[in-house]
C-alpha positions in Angstrom: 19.0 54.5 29.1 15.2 53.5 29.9 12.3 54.6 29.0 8.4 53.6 29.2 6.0 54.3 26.6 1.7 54.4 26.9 -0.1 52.9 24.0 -3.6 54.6 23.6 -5.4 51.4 23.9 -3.3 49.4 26.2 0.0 50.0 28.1 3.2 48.7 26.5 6.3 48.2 28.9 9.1 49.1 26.8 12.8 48.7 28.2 15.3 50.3 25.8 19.2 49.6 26.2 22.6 50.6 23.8 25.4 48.6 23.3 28.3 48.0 21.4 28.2 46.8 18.2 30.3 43.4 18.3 27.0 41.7 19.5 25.5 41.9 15.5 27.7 41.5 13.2 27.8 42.7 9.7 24.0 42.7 9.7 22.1 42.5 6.5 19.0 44.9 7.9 19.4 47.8 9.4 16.0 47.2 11.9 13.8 44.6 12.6 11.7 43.0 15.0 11.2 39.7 16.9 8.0 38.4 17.7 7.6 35.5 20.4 4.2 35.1 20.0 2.3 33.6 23.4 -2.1 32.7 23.1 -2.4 35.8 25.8 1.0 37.4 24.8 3.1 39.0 22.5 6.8 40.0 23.1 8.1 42.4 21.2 12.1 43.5 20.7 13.0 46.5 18.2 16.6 46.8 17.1 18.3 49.1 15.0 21.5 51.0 14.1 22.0 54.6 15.4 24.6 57.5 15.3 28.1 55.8 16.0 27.7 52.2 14.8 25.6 52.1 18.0 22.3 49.3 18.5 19.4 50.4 20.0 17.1 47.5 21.2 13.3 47.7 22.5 11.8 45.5 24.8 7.2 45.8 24.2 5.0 43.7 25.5 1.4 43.4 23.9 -2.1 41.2 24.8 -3.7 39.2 22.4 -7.3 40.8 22.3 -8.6 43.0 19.1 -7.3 45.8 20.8 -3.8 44.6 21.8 -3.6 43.5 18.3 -4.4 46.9 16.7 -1.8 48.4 18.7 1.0 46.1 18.3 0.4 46.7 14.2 0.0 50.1 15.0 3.2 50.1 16.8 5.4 48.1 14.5 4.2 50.3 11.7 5.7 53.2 13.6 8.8 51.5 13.7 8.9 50.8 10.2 11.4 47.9 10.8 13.4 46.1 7.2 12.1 42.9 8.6 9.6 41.7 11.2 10.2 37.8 12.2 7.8 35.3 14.5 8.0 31.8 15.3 5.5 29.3 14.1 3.6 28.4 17.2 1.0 26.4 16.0 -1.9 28.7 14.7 -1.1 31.7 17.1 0.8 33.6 14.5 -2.2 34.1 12.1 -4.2 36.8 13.8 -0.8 38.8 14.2 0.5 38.1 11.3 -2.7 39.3 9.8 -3.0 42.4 11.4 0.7 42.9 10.1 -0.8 42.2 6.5 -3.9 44.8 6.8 -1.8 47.6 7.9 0.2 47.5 4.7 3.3 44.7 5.5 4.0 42.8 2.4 4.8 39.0 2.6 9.1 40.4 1.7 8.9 42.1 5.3 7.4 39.4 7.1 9.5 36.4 7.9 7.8 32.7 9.6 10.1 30.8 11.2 10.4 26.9 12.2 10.9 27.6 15.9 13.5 24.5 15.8 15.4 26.4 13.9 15.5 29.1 16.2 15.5 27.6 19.7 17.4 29.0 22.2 20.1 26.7 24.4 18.9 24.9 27.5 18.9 27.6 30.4 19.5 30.8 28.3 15.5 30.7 27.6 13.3 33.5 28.5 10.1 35.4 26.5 12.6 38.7 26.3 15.5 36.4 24.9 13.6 34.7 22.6 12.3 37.9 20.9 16.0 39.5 21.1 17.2 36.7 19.6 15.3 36.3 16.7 15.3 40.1 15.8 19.6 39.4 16.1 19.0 36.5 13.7 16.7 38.1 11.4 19.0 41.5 11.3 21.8 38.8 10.2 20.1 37.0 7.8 20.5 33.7 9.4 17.1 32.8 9.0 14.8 30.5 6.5 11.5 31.8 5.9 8.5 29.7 5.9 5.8 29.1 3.0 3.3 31.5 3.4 0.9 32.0 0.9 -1.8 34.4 0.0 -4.7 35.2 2.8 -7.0 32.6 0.9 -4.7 30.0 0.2 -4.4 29.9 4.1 -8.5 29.2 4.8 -8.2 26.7 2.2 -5.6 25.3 4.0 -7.8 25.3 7.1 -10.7 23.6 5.6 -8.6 21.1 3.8 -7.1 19.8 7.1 -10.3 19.9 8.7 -11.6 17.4 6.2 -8.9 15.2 6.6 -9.4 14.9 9.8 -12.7 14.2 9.7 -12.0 11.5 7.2 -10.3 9.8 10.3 -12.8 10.2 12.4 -15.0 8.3 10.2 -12.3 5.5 9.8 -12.0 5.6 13.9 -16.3 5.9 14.3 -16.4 2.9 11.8 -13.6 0.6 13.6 -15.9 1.5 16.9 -19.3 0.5 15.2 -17.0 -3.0 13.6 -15.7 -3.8 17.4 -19.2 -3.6 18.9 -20.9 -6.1 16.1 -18.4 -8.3 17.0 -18.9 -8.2 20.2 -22.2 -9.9 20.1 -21.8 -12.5 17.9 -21.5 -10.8 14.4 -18.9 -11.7 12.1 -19.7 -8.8 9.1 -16.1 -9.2 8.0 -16.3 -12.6 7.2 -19.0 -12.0 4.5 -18.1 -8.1 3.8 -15.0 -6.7 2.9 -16.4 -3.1 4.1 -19.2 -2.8 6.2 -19.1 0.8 4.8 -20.3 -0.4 1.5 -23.6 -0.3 0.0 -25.0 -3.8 0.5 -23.2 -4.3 3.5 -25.1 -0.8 5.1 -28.4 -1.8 3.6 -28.2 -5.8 5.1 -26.8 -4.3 8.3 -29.7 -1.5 9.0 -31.8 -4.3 8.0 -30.7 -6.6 11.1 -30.5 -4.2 13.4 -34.0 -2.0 12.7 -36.4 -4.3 11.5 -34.5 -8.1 11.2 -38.2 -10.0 10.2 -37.2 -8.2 6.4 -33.7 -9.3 7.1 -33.8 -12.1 4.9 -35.3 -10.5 1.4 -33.5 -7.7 2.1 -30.3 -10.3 1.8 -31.7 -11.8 -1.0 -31.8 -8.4 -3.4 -28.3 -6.6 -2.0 -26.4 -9.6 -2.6 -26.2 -10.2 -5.7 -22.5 -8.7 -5.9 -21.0 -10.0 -3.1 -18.8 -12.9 -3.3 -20.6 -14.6 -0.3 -23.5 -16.2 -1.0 -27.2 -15.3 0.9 -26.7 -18.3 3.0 -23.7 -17.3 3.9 -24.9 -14.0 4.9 -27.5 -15.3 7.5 -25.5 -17.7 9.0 -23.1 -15.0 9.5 -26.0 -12.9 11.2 -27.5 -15.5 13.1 -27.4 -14.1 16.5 -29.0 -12.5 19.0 -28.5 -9.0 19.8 -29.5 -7.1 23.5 -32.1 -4.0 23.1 -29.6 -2.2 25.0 -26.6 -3.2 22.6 -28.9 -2.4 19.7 -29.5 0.9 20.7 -26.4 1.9 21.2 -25.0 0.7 17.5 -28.1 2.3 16.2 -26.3 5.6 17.5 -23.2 4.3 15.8 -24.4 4.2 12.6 -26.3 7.7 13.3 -22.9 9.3 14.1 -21.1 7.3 11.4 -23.8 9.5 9.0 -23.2 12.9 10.4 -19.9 12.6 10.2 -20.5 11.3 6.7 -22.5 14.9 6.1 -20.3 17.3 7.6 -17.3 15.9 5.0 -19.4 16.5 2.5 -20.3 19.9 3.3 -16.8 20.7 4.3 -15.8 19.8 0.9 -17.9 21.6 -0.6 -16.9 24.8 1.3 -13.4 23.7 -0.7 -15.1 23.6 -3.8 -16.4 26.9 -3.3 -13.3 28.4 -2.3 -11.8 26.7 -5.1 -13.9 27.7 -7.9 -11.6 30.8 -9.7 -8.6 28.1 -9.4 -10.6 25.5 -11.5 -8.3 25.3 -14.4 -5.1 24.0 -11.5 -7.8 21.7 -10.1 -8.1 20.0 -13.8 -4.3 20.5 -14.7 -3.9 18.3 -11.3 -6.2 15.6 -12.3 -4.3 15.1 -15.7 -1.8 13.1 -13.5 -2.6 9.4 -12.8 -3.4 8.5 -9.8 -4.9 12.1 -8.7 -8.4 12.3 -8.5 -10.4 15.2 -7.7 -10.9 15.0 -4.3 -6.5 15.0 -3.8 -6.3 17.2 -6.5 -8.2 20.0 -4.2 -6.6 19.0 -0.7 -3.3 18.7 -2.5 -3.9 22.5 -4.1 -5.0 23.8 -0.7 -1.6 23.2 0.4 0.0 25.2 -2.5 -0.9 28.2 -4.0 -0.8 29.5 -7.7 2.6 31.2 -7.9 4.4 27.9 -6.7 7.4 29.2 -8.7 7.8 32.5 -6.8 8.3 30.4 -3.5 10.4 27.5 -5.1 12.8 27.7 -7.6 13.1 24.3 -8.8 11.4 20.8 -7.9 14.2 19.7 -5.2 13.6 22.4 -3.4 9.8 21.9 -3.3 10.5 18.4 -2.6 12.5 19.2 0.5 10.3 21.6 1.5 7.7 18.9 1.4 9.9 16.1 3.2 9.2 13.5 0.7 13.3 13.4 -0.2 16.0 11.8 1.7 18.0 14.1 4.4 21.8 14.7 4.5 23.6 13.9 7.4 27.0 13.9 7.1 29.7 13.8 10.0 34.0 13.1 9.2 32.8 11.9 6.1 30.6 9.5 7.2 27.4 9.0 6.2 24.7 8.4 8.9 20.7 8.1 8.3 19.0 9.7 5.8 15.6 9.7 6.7 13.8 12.9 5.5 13.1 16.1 7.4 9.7 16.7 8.8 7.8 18.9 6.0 4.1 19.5 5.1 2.8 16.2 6.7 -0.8 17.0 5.3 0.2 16.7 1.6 2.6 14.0 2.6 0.0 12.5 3.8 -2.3 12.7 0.5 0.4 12.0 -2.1 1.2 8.8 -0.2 -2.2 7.3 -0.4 -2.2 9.1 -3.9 1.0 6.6 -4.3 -0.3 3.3 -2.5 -3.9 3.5 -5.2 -1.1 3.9 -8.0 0.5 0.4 -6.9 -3.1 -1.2 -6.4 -4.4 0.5 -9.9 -3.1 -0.5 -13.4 -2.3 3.5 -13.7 0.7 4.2 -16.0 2.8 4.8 -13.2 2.2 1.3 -12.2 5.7 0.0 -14.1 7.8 2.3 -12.2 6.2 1.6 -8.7 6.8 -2.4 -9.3 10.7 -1.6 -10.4 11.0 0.4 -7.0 8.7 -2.4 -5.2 11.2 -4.9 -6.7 14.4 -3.6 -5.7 13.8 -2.0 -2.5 10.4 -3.4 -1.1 6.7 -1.6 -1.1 6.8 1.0 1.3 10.0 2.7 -0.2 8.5 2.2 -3.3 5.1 4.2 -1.6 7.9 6.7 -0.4 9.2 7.1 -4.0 6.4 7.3 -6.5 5.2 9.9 -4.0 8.4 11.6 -4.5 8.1 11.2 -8.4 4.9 12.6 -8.2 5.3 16.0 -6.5 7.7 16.9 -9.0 5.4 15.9 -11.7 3.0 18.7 -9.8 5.7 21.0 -9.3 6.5 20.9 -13.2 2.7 20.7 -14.2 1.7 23.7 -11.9 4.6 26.1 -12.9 4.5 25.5 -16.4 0.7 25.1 -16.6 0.6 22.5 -18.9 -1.4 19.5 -19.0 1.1 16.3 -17.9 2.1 14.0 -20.9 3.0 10.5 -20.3 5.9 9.0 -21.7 6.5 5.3 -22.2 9.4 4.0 -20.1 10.8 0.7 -19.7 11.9 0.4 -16.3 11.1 -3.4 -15.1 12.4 -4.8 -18.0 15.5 -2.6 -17.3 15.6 -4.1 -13.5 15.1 -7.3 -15.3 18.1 -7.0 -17.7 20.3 -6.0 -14.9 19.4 -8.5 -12.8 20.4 -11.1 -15.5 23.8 -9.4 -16.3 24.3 -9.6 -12.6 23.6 -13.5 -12.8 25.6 -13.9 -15.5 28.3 -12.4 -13.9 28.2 -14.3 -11.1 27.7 -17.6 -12.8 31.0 -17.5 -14.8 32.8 -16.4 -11.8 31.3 -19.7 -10.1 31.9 -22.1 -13.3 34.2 -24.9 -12.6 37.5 -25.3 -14.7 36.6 -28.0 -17.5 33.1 -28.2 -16.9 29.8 -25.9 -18.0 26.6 -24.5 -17.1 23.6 -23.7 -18.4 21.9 -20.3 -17.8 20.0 -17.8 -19.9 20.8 -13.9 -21.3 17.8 -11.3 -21.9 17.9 -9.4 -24.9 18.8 -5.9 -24.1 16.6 -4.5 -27.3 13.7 -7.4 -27.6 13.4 -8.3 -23.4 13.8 -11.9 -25.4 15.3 -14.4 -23.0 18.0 -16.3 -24.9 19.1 -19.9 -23.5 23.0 -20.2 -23.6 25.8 -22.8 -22.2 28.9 -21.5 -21.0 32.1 -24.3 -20.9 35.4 -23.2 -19.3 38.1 -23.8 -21.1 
């Protein structure tokens, strides 16, 4: 049987067929639709059960314009499917997903999905198949939604990444602006440790706008700085093309707007922020979370975290911040975690790295992980530790509470043991050695001679 249907506002090509049903088995909803969702296309399949255990499947195509998009929601509201399921392409999914949401779709009958975990085998892949399949799949239940949280929680999201990445192109602008000083002579980074910094901007516009004030100007900004003014000039001492000049005059100009437009974009956050205040502070209670990653780390959550994830482990793996599984004939192979939400990854690890640079109370644990199994796992794992801690402070909305541990001095005391075992498995027959035992209560280090008997 086929059919074609007009839409008011743009024509739909719909292609309806029946067919047994051994092809969806023991389905979970009775409807649904799949969404492969295209920047100037939308392919639509419709499935559902009819008279006779028989499955009726619809094949619609839509555009992407404001129109097209009215009348796919309008159409999939006719339908009145259990479930509606897309792939995440990138940001392509928002504006339908959206017009989903205003026409009265609640977050339970819309499903995002990882389109890895749907992808279709190598030569069975077309824009029809793809949208058959996922409706099959979402009519089975074989499918694991994605985080999607409330309609604000997503622009925070947006202007949380955009920051970010405007914080790297400040890092990159700056390495540009270093690379052409030392081109002409300039060695800043033997006298500065950031030619970001204060003094180091003020003694740097200084030689490169008016360099006759170069030298008082030296004289007052470096009073902090290790190096001394002397130091400074002869560092400076060189001379500098008009044309060259110009161009890191520009340098430093773009190195300030982008300076600016952070600034403003984070306080766009702020803004958007401001009747989710008290999460902000409940998120700066943690060490090592200030409030800068206490609002990007936020815009990446939402404030009914326990709705979406029942416990920490699975906000952790949602996150990618714990170690895979994989597991073949009882062999275990690597374990390297699954790709998650790279943009909080990306804050809790620097969030971890200040820990281990900071005397912060999470310092102990990050030396006993540095200790054992090297700094960058030890980066890896206090991030780890502390995403549950904001998993447990943001659920139970409580302020977070430190507790004294004693985990080098544990490292320490099985080290020793370790030692000591090893040592009296080496002793000689009928002579001794000398080593020492640590005091499991006190951490006291006791000198002792073993002799063999």
């Amino acid at each position: 049987m086929k059919a074609t249907i007009k839409s008011t506002k743009s024509v739909a090509k719909v292609k309806a067929t029946t067919h047994s049903p051994e092809s969806v088995v023991a389905a979970v909803y009775p409807s649904a639709i799949g969404v492969d969702v295209h920047a100037e296309l939308l392919v639509c399949a419709y499935q559902c059960t009819e008279g006779d255990d028989q499955i009726r499947t619809e094949i619609v195509e839509f555009g992407t314009k404001a129109s097209d998009i009215h009348a796919f929601s309008q159409w999939c509201l006719s339908k009145d499917p259990a479930l509606i399921i897309m792939e995440s392409t990138g940001v392509l999914w928002r504006s339908p997903y959206e017009a989903l949401e205003q026409v009265g779709f609640t977050a339970d009958k819309l499903a995002l999905v990882n389109a890895h975990d749907v992808k279709a085998m190598i030569g069975r892949k077309t824009d029809k198949e793809d949208a058959k399949r996922l409706t099959e799949l979402a009519r089975l239940g074989h499918i694991r939604k994605s985080f999607i949280p409330d309609k604000v929680f997503r622009h925070m999201r947006t202007i949380a990444r955009r920051y970010q990445k405007i914080t790297s192109d400040i890092a990159r602008q700056t390495n540009v602006y270093h690379k052409l000083l030392n081109s002409v002579g300039c060695r800043a980074c033997s006298v500065f440790s950031n030619v970001r910094g204060k003094a180091a901007s003020a003694i740097l516009q200084a030689l490169i706008e008016c360099p006759e004030q170069l030298k008082e100007v030296v004289i007052a900004k470096s009073r902090r700085l290790k190096a001394s003014p002397q130091e400074i000039l002869d560092a400076l001492d060189f001379s500098m093309p008009e044309i060259i000049r110009a161009q890191i005059l520009d340098e430093r100009e773009q190195i300030e707007r982008l300076q600016e437009f952070s600034q403003s974009t984070m306080q766009r956050l702020r803004e958007l922020q401001e009747p989710y205040e008290q999460y902000i502070e409940l998120l700066q209670t943690i060490p090592g979370i200030k409030e800068v990653a206490a609002r990007l780390i936020f815009a990446e959550l939402c404030d009914n975290l326990k709705d979406f994830f029942c416990d920490s482990e699975h906000f952790c793996s949602w996150l990618g911040i714990c170690p895979g599984n994989k597991i073949s004939a009882n062999k275990n192979y690597s374990g390297a975690a699954a790709k998650g939400n790279k943009w909080l990854r990306r804050t809790l690890t620097e969030c971890a790295q200040a820990i281990g640079l900071s005397q912060c109370v999470f310092r102990e644990q990050f030396n006993a992980f540095k200790m054992r199994r090297g700094t960058r796992r030890a980066v890896v794992a206090i991030a780890h530790l502390l995403s549950r801690v904001i998993y447990s402070v943001l659920t139970r909305k409580k302020d977070f509470v430190f507790k004294q541990a004693t985990r080098i001095q544990d490292v320490l005391v099985d080290r020793a043991k370790q030692s000591t075992k090893r040592l009296l498995r080496m002793t000689s027959s009928g002579g001794g050695t000398a080593f020492s035992l640590v005091d499991n209560q006190t951490g006291e280090i006791i000198p002792t001679i073993v002799t063999s008997s």
